[in-house]
C-alpha positions in Angstrom: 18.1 -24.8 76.2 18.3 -21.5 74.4 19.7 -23.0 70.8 16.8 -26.1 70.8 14.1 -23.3 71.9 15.1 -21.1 69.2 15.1 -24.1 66.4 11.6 -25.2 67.4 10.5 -21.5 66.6 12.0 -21.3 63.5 10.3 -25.1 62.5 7.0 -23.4 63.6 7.7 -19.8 61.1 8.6 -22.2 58.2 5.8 -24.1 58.2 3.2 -21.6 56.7 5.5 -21.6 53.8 5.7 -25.0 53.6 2.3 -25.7 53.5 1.8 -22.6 50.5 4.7 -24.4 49.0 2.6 -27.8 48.8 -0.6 -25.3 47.5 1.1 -24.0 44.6 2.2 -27.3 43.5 -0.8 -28.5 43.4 -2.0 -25.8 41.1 -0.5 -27.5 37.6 -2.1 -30.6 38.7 -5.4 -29.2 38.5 -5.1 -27.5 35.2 -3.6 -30.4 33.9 -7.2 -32.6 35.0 -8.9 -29.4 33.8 -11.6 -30.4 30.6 -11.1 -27.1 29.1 -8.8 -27.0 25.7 -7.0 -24.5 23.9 -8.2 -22.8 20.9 -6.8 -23.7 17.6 -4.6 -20.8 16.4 -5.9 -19.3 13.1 -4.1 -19.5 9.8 -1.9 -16.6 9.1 -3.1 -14.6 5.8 -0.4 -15.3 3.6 -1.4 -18.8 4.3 -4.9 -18.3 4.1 -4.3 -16.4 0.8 -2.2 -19.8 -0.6 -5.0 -22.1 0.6 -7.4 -19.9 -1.2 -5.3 -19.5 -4.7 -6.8 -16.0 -5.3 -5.9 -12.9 -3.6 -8.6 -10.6 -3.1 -7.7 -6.9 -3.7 -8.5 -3.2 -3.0 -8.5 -0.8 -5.6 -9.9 2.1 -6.8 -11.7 1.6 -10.5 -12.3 4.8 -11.8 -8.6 6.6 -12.4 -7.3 5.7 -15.6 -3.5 5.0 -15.4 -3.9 3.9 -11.4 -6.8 1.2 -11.4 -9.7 1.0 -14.4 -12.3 -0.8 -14.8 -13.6 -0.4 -18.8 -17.0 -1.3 -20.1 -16.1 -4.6 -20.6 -14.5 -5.6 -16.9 -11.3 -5.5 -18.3 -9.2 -3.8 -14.9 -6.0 -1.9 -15.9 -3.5 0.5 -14.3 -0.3 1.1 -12.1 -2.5 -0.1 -8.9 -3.6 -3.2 -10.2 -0.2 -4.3 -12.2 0.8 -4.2 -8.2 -1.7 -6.7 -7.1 -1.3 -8.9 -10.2 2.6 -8.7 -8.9 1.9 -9.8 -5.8 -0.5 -12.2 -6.9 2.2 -13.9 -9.2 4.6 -13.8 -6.4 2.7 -15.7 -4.0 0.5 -17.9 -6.1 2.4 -18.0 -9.4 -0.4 -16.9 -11.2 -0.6 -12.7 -11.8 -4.8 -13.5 -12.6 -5.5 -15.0 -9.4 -6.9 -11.4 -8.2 -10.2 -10.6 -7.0 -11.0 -6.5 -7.4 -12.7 -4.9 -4.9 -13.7 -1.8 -6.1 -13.5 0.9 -2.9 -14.0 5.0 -2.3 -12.0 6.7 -0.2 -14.4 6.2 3.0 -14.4 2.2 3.5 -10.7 1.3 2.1 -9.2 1.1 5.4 -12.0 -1.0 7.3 -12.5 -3.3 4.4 -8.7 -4.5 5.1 -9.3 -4.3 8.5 -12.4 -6.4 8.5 -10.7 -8.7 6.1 -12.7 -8.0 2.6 -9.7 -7.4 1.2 -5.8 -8.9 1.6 -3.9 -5.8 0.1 -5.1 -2.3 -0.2 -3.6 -1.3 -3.5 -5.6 2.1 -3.7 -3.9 5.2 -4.5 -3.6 5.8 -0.8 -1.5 8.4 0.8 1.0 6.8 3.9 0.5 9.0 6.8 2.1 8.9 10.4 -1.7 9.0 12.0 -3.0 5.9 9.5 0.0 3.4 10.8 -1.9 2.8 13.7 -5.3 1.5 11.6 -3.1 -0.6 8.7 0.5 -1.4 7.8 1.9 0.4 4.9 4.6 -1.1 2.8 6.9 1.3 0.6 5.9 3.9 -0.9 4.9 3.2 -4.8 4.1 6.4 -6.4 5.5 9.7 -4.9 3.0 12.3 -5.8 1.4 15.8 -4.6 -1.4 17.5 -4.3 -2.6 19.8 -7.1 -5.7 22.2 -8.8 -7.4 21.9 -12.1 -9.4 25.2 -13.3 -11.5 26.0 -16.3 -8.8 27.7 -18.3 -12.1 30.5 -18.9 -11.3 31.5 -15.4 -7.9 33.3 -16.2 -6.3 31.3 -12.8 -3.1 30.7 -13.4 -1.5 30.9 -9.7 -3.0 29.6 -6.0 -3.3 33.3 -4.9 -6.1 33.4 -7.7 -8.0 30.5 -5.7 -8.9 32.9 -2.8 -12.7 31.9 -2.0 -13.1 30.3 -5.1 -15.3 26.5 -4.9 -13.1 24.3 -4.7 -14.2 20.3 -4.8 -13.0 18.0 -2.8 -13.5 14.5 -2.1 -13.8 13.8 2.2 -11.8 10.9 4.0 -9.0 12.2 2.0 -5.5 14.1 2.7 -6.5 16.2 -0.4 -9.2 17.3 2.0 -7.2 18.5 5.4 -4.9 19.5 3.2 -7.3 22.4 1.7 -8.1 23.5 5.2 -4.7 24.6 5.3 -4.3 26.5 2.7 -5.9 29.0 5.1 -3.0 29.1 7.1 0.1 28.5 4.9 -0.7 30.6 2.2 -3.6 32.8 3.4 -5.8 32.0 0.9 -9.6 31.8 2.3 -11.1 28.3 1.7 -14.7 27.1 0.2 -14.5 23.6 0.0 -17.5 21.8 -1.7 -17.0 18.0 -0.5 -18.4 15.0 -2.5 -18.5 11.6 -1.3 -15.4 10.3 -3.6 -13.3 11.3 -6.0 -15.5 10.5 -8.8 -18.2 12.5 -7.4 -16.2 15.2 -7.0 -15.3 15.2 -10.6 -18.9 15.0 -11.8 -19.1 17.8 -9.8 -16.4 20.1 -10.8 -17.6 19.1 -14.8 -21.4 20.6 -13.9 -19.9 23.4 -13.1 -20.9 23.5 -8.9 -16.9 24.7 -8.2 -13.8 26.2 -9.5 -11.5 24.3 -9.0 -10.9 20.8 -8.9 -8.2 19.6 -5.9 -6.8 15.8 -5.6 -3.2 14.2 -6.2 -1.8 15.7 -9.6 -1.5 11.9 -11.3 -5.3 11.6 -10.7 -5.9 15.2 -12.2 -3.5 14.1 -15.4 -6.4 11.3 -15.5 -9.7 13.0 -15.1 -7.9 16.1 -17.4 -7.3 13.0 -20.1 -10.6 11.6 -20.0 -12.8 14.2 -19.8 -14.5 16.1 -22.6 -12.7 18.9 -23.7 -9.9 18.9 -21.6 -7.5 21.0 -23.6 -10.0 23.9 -21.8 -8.7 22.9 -18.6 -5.4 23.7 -16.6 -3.4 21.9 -14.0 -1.9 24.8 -11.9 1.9 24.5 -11.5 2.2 24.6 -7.5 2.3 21.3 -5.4 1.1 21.8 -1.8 1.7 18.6 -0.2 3.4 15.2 -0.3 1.2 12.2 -0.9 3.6 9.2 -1.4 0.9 6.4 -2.6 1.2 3.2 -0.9 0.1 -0.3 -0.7 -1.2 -1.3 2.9 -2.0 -4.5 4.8 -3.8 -5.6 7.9 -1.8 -4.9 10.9 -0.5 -8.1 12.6 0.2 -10.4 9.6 4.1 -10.2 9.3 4.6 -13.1 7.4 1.7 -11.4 4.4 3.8 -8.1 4.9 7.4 -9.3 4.1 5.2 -11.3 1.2 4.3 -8.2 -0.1 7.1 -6.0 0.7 9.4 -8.5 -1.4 7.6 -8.6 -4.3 7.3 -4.9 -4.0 11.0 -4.5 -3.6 12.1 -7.1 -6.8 10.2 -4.6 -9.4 12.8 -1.7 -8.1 15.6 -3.9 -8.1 15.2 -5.6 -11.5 14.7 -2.4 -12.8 18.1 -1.8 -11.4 20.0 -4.8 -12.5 18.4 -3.7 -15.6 16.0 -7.0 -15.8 12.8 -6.7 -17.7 9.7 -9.1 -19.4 12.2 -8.9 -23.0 15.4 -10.1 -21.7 14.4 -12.3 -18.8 15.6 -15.4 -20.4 19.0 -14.4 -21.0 19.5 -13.2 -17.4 19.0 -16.6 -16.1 22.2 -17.4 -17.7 24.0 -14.7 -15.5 26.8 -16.0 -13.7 26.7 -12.6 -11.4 26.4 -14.0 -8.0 23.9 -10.8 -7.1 21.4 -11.2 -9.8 21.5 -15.6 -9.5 20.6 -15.1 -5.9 17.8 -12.6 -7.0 16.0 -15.0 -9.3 16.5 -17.9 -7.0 18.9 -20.2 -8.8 20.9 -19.6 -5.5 19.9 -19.7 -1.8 16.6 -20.1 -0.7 14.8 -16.6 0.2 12.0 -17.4 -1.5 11.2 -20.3 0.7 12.4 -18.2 4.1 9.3 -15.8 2.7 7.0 -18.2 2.4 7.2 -18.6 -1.4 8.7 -20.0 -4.2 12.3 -19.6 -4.7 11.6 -18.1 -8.1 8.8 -15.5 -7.3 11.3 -12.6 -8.6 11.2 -14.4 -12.1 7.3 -15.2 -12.0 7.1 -11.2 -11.3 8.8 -10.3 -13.6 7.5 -12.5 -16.5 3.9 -11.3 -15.4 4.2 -7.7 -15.0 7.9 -6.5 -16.3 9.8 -3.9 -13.6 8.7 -1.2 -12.1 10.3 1.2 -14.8 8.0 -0.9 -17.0 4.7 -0.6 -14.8 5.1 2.8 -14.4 6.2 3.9 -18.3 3.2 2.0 -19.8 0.1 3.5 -17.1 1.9 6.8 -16.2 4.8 7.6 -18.1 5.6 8.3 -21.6 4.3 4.8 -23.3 1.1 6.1 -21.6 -2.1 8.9 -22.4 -1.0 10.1 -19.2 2.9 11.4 -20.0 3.7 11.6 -17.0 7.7 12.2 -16.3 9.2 9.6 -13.4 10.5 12.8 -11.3 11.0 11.5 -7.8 9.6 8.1 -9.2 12.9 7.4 -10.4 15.4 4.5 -9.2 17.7 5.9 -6.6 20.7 5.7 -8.5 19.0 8.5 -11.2 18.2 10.7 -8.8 14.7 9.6 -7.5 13.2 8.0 -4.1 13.4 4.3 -5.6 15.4 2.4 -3.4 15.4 -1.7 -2.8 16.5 -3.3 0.4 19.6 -6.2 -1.1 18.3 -9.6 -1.5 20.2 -11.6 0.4 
């Protein structure tokens, strides 16, 4: 009596859950009937930037040896030899580049919004801006420097003690003035300008004394402007600004894109591959450098892109030892030495992930 009592009650317990059991079978059944479809997933960008055959870049304009426009459109410069790189990388073609001409205040939300693929902008990588873009490697390694009238007698940053000093805002160049205060007790009288080139125009009408922004971009304004033997670039460095191309968060596939065509101008520089001697390097038996130019394997195609990208690169723009001698360095106005812009392997910061 007790045993069949005892089973009836435990019939009449498990049959709540049986019944929610039957409930939340049902559930897929409805969704299945429902009318409702899902959205189509959007194209990623490196595929959007294939369909569209032009890549669309961000650049600066108006610094001679990093991106310049002359008076006949004609763009030149370290910055935009990177997006004809890229461009030859993923569309075979270095000239398939639109140039977006940007100041310092609406480069990060024109990639953002998507106006522009790749930032290529003199741009300084900082922990705080990873969480508005996605930087690549660093390009350029540079610092933060002072020009002064050579009238003025400076010759020191001690000397810059509530002096003027222009500055362009949305900058590092900028909060790094303020600390000048602190480090090196040196009172600060910032007088801020829009942009860079406004800045300039300022510090040449005489409204400060001292001119403060990356040292490559002084060695450019001190080049082109008039009488610029009367000008001095002061010898200390207060910061580190290492300059580098950025894309929109979220689009892996565009940022390996990028990063590898980034990363085959430091490593042909280093297998010692340039525009000149291309053609003889294809007949390389070296395992290394085959793989490299895509007679072997298939990165290219694991990328997204042609297995010979490296060799459109290179044919396009020459390696980075080339960029950079011919808009910085000594083939340039600017004579600029490499420094820490050398390949690892001379004592620099270059360094190149294998490919393989």
């Amino acid at each position: 009596m007790f045993k069949k009592t005892r089973s009836a009650l435990f019939a009449f317990l498990l049959l709540p859950l049986a019944l929610g059991a039957c409930q939340i079978n049902q559930s897929p059944t409805k969704t299945e009937n429902s009318q409702s479809q899902p959205s189509q997933p959007q194209p990623d960008l490196l595929s959007q930037v294939q369909k569209r055959g032009r890549l669309n870049c961000g650049i600066n304009g108006s610094v001679k040896g990093l991106s310049y426009v002359n008076d006949e459109g004609k763009y030149s410069g370290f910055d935009v030899d990177i997006c004809r790189a890229v461009a030859a990388a993923i569309l075979g073609n270095p000239n398939s580049v639109s140039y977006v001409q940007l100041n310092a205040n609406e480069r990060f939300q024109a990639l953002v919004s998507g106006e522009v693929d790749l930032l290529s902008r003199n741009t300084t990588y900082t922990v705080a801006r990873m969480t508005l873009v996605d930087f690549l490697t660093p390009v350029i390694y540079d610092g933060q420097g002072f020009m002064v009238p050579s009238s003025l007698g400076i010759s020191s940053l001690s000397a810059l003690d509530n002096k003027r000093i222009c500055v362009s805002t949305g900058t590092t160049n900028e909060l790094n003035l303020y600390d000048l205060n602190t480090r090196f007790n040196i009172a600060v009288n910032p007088i801020q300008f829009l942009d860079q080139e406004q800045a300039f125009k300022g510090y040449l009408n005489g409204k400060c004394d001292a001119l403060t922004a990356d040292r490559s971009q002084l060695s450019s304004r001190k080049l082109t402007m008039p009488n610029g033997d009367r000008h001095v670039i002061l010898s200390e460095i207060i910061s580190k600004e290492p300059l580098t191309p950025a894309v929109k968060s979220g689009e892996a596939r565009f940022r390996r894109a990028v990063s590898a065509a980034i990363f085959a101008l430091i490593q042909a520089e280093e297998f010692g591959i340039a525009q000149e001697n291309l053609e003889e390097f294809k007949e390389n038996s070296n395992p290394k450098i085959r793989r490299f130019l895509g007679f072997e394997g298939s990165l290219g195609q694991k990328l997204g892109l042609a297995d010979n990208f490296v060799e459109n690169i290179i044919s396009a723009t020459g390696n980075y030892g080339e960029i950079y001698e011919r808009n910085l360095g000594m083939d340039s106005e600017l004579k600029l030495s490499r420094g820490h812009n050398e390949l690892w392997s001379n004592g620099g910061l270059l360094y190149s992930p294998p490919f393989r």
